[in-house]
KEKE-3310 file (N, C-alpha, C; in steps of 0.2 Angstrom, whole numbers, plus 5000, padded with zeros to 4 digits):
npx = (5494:5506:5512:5515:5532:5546:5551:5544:5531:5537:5542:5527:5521:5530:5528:5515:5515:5522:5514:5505:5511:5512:5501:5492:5501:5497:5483:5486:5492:5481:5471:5478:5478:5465:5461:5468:5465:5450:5452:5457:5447:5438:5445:5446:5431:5430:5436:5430:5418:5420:5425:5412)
npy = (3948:3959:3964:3983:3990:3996:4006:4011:4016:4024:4035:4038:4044:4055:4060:4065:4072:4081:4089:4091:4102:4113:4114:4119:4130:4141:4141:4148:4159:4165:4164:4174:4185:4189:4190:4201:4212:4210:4219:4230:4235:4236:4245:4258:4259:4263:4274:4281:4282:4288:4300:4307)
npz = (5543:5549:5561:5565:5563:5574:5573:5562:5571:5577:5569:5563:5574:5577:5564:5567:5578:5571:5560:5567:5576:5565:5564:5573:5579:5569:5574:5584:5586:5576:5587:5595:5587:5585:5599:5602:5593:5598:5610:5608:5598:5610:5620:5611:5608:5620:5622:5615:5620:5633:5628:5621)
capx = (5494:5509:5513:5520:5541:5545:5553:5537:5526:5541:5540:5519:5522:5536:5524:5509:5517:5526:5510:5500:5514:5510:5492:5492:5506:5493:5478:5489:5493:5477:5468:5480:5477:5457:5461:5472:5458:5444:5456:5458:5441:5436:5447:5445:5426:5429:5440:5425:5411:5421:5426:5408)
capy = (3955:3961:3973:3989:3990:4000:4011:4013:4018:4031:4039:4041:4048:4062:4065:4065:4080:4086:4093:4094:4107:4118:4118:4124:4138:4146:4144:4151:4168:4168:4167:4178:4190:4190:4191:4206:4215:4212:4220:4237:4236:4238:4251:4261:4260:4264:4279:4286:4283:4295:4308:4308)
capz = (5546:5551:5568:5564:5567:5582:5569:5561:5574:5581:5560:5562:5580:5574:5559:5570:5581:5564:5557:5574:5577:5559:5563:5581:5580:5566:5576:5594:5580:5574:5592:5597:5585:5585:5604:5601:5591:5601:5616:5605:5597:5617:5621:5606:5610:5628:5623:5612:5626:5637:5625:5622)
cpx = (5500:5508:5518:5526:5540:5547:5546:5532:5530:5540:5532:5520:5524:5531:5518:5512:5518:5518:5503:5503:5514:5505:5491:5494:5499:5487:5482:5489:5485:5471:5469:5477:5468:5458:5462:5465:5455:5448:5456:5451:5438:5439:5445:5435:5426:5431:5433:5421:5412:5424:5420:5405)
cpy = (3955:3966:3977:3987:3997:4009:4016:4017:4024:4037:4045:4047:4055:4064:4069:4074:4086:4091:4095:4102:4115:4119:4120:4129:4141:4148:4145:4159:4170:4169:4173:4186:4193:4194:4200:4214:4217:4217:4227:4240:4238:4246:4257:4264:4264:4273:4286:4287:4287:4300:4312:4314)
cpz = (5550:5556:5562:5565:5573:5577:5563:5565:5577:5574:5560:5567:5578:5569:5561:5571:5577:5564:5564:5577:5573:5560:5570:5580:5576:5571:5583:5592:5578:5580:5595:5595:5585:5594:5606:5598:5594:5606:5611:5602:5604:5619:5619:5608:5617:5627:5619:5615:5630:5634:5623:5627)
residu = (UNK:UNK:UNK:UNK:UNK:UNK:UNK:UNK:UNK:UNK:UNK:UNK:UNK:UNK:UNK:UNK:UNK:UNK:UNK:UNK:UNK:UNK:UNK:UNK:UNK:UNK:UNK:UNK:UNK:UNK:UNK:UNK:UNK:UNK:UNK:UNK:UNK:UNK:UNK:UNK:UNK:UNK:UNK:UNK:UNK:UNK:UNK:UNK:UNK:UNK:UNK:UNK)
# end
């Protein structure tokens, strides 16, 4: 059983972040936008409760 090389363990790390950083921004866009939604869906509702 060989250790890892230092270069090795620094490669996983960078890939590690690499793809930790593709799946995060989606889910930050796609909270965002659920966010976003809910936020208008409310409004929209509120707008019709006092034209009412």
């Amino acid at each position: 059983m060989s250790r890892p090389t230092l270069t090795e363990e620094y490669s996983k790390t960078c890939h590690f972040q690499f793809y930790w950083r593709i799946t995060i921004i989606p889910k930050i866009l796609f909270s965002a936008a659920v966010n976003y939604a809910c936020m208008v869906k409310s409004t929209v509702s509120n707008t019709n409760s006092t034209t009412d």
